[in-house]
C-alpha positions as CSV (number, residue, x, y, z in Angstrom):
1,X,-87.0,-47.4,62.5
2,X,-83.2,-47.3,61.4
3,X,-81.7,-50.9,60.5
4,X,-78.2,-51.0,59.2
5,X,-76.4,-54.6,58.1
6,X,-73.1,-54.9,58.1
7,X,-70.5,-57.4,57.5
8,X,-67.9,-57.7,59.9
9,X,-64.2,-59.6,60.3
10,X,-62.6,-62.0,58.8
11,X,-66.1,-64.5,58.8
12,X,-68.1,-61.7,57.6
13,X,-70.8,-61.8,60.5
14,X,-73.5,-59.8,59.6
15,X,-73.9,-56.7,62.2
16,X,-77.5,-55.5,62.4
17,X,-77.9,-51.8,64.3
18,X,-81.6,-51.1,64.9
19,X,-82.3,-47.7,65.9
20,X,-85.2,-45.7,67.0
21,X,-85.4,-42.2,65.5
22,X,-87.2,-40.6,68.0
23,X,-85.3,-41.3,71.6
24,X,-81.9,-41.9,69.8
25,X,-81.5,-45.5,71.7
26,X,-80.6,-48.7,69.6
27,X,-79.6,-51.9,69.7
28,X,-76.4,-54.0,68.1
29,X,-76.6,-57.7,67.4
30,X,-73.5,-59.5,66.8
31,X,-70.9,-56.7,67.1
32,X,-67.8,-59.7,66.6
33,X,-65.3,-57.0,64.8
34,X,-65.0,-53.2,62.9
35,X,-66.3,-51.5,65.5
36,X,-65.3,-48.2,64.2
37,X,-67.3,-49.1,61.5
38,X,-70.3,-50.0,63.6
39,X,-69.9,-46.8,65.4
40,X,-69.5,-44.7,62.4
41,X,-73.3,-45.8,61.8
42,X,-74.4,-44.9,65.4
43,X,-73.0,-41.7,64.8
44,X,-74.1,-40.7,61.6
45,X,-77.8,-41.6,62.5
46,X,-77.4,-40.4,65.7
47,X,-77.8,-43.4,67.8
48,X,-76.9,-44.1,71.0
49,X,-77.0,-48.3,71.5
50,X,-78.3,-49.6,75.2
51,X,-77.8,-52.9,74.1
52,X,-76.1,-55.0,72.6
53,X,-77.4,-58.6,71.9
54,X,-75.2,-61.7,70.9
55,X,-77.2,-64.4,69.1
56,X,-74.6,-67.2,70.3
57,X,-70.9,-66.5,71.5
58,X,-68.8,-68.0,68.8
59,X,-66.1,-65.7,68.6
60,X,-66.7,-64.1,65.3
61,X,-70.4,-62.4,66.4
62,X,-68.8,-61.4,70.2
63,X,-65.0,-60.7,68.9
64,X,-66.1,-56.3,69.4
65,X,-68.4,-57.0,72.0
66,X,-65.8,-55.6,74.8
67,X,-64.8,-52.8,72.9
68,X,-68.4,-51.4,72.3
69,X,-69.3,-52.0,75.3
70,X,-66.7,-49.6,76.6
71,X,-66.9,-47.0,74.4
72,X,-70.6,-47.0,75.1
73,X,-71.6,-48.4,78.3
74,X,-74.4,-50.3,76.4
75,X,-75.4,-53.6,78.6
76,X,-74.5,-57.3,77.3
77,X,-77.5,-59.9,76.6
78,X,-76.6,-63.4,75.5
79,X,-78.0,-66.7,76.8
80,X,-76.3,-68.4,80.3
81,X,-76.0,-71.6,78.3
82,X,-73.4,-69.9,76.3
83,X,-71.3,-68.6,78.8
84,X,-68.5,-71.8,78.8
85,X,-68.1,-70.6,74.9
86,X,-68.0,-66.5,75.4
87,X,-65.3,-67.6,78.3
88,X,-62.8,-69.7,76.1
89,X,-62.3,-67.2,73.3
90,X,-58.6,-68.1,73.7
91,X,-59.3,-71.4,72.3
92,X,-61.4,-69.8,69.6
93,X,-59.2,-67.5,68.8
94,X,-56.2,-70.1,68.7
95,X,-58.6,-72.2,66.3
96,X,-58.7,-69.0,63.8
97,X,-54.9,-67.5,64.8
98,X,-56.0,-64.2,65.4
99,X,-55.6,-62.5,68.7
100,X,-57.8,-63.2,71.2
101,X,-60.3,-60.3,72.2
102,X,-61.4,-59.3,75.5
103,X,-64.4,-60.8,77.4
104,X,-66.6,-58.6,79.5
105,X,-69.5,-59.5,82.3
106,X,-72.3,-60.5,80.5
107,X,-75.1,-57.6,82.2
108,X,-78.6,-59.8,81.2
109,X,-78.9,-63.5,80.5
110,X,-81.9,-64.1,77.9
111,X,-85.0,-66.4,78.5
112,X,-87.3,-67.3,75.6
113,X,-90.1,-65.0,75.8
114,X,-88.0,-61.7,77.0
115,X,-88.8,-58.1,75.6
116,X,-86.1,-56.3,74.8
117,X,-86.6,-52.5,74.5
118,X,-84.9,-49.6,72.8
119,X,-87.1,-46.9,72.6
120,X,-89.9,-47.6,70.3
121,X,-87.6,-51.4,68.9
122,X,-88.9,-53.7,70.7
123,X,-87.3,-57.3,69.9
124,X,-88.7,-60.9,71.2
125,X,-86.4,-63.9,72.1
126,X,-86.6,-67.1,71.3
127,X,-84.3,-70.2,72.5
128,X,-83.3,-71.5,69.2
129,X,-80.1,-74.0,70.2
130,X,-78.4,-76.6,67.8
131,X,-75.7,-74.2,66.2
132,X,-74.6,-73.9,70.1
133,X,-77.0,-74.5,73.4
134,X,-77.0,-70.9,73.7
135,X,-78.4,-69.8,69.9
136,X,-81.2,-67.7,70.4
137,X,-83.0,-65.5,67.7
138,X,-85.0,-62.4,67.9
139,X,-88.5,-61.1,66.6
140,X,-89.1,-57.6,66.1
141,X,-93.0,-58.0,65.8
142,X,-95.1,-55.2,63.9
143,X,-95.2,-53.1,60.5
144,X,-91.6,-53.8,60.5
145,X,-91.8,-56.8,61.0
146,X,-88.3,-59.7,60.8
147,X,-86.7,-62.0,62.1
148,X,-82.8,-62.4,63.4
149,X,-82.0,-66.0,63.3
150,X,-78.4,-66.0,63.8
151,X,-76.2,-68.7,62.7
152,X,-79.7,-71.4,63.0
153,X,-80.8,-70.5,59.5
154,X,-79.4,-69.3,56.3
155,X,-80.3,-68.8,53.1
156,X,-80.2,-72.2,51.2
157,X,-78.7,-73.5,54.8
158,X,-78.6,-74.0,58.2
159,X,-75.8,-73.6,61.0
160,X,-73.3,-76.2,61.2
161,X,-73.5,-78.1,64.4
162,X,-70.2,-80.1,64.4
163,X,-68.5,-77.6,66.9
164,X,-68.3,-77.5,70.6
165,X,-72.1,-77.9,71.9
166,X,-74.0,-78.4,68.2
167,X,-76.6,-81.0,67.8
168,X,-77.9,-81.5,64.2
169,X,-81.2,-82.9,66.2
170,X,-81.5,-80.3,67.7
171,X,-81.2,-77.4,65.7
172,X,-83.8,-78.9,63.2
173,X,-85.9,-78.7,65.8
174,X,-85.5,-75.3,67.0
175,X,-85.9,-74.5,63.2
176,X,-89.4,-76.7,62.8
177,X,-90.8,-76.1,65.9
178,X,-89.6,-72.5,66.8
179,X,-88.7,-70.4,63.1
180,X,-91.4,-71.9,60.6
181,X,-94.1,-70.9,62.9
182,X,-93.9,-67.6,61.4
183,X,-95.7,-66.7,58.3
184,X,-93.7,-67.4,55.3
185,X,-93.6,-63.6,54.4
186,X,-91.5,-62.9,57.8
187,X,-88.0,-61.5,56.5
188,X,-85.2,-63.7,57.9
189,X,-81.9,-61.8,58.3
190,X,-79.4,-64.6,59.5
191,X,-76.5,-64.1,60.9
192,X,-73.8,-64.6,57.2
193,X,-75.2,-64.3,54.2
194,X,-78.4,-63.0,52.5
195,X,-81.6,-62.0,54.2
196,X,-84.4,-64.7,52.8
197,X,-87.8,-65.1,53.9
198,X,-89.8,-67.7,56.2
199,X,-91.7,-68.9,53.0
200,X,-88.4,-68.9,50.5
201,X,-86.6,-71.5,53.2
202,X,-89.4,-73.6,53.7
203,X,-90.2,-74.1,50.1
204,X,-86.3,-74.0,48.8
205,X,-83.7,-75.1,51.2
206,X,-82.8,-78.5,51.0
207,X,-82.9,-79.3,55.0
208,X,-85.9,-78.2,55.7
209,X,-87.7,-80.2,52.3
210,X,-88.4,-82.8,54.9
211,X,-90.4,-81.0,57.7
C-alpha cells in the first residue's frame, strides 16, 4: 500500500493519498489546496484516485475538493450533517480572505459503519462529531493498520469546537467512546500536525488525562 502525507494551504491540512499498487485506484482525504501537488503524487505512483473523502468541510480540508474532482472524476464522500458548512464556503472563505473555491455535488453521504473501497484500501467510518456535526474519521483495519482522525484528535490536542456546529461535550465523547477503543498501538494520523499513536494520546494529552 502507497500512503503519501502532505501539507496543504495556508492551514497546512494534512493530505493523505492511499494507493493500491496493484489496480492503480486510490483514495484522497482532505484535498483543501495544492492540488498540483497532490496530483504530482498520483502521478508519480501511478495512481488513479476513485475517491475522495472529506473528514469534515471546513474550508481548509475541502478548499481543492472541486478541482480534483474535475480533473479526475473521482466521487465526493463527506457526511450529510456537514453539508450547511461545505455550502457556505463564502463565509469561510470571507473569515480567512482568500478567494472562495468552488463547491461540487457531494456523490456519497457517509454513515458510521461504511466500507470504503479502493482496490485492495479498504477504509471504515466512524461518526466522530464535536469539531463539527459532520467530523467523521476512518480505519484502515489490517497489517497496515491507522487511523485518520481529522481535526477530533491531535497530537498533544484535540479539535477546537468554538466554530459554527462544535460541542466540546461532544467531541470528548466521540474521542472516549469512539477513538480510544482502539489499541493504543493504532497509528493516529490527524488531520494538522504529527501522526501519534492511540496509546501516546491516552497516556500524554492533557484532555484526555481525565477519561
Amino acid at each position: 500500500m502507497i500512503h503519501e502525507i502532505i501539507p496543504v494551504g495556508i492551514l497546512a491540512c494534512n493530505c493523505s493519498i492511499l494507493g493500491n499498487e496493484e489496480t492503480g485506484e486510490a483514495v484522497v482525504i482532505d484535498p483543501g489546496d495544492d492540488i498540483e501537488r497532490v496530483t504530482d503524487i498520483l502521478k508519480r505512483h501511478g495512481l488513479r484516485p476513485t475517491l475522495i473523502i472529506a473528514t469534515h468541510a471546513h474550508i481548509d480540508h475541502v478548499g481543492g475538493i472541486e478541482k480534483l474532482k474535475r480533473e479526475t472524476g473521482a466521487a465526493l464522500l463527506m457526511h450529510a450533517a456537514d453539508l450547511p458548512l461545505y455550502q457556505s464556503l463564502a463565509e469561510q472563505a470571507a473569515w480567512l480572505c482568500v478567494r472562495p473555491p468552488k463547491a461540487v455535488e457531494v456523490d456519497q453521504f457517509l454513515k458510521p459503519g461504511d466500507k470504503l473501497r479502493a482496490g485492495a484500501v479498504e477504509l471504515e467510518v466512524l461518526h466522530t462529531p464535536g469539531h463539527s456535526p459532520g467530523s467523521v474519521s476512518l480505519y484502515l483495519p489490517g497489517d497496515n493498520a491507522r487511523l485518520f482522525s481529522g481535526d477530533t484528535l491531535f497530537q498533544g490536542s484535540i479539535g477546537r469546537t468554538d466554530l459554527w456546529g462544535g460541542s466540546f461535550d461532544q467531541e470528548m465523547r466521540s474521542i472516549r467512546e469512539t477513538l480510544l477503543q482502539f489499541p493504543d498501538e493504532t497509528p493516529v494520523f490527524p488531520g494538522h500536525g504529527p501522526a501519534t499513536t492511540i496509546g501516546e494520546e491516552r497516556t500524554s494529552n492533557p484532555f484526555l488525562r481525565n477519561l
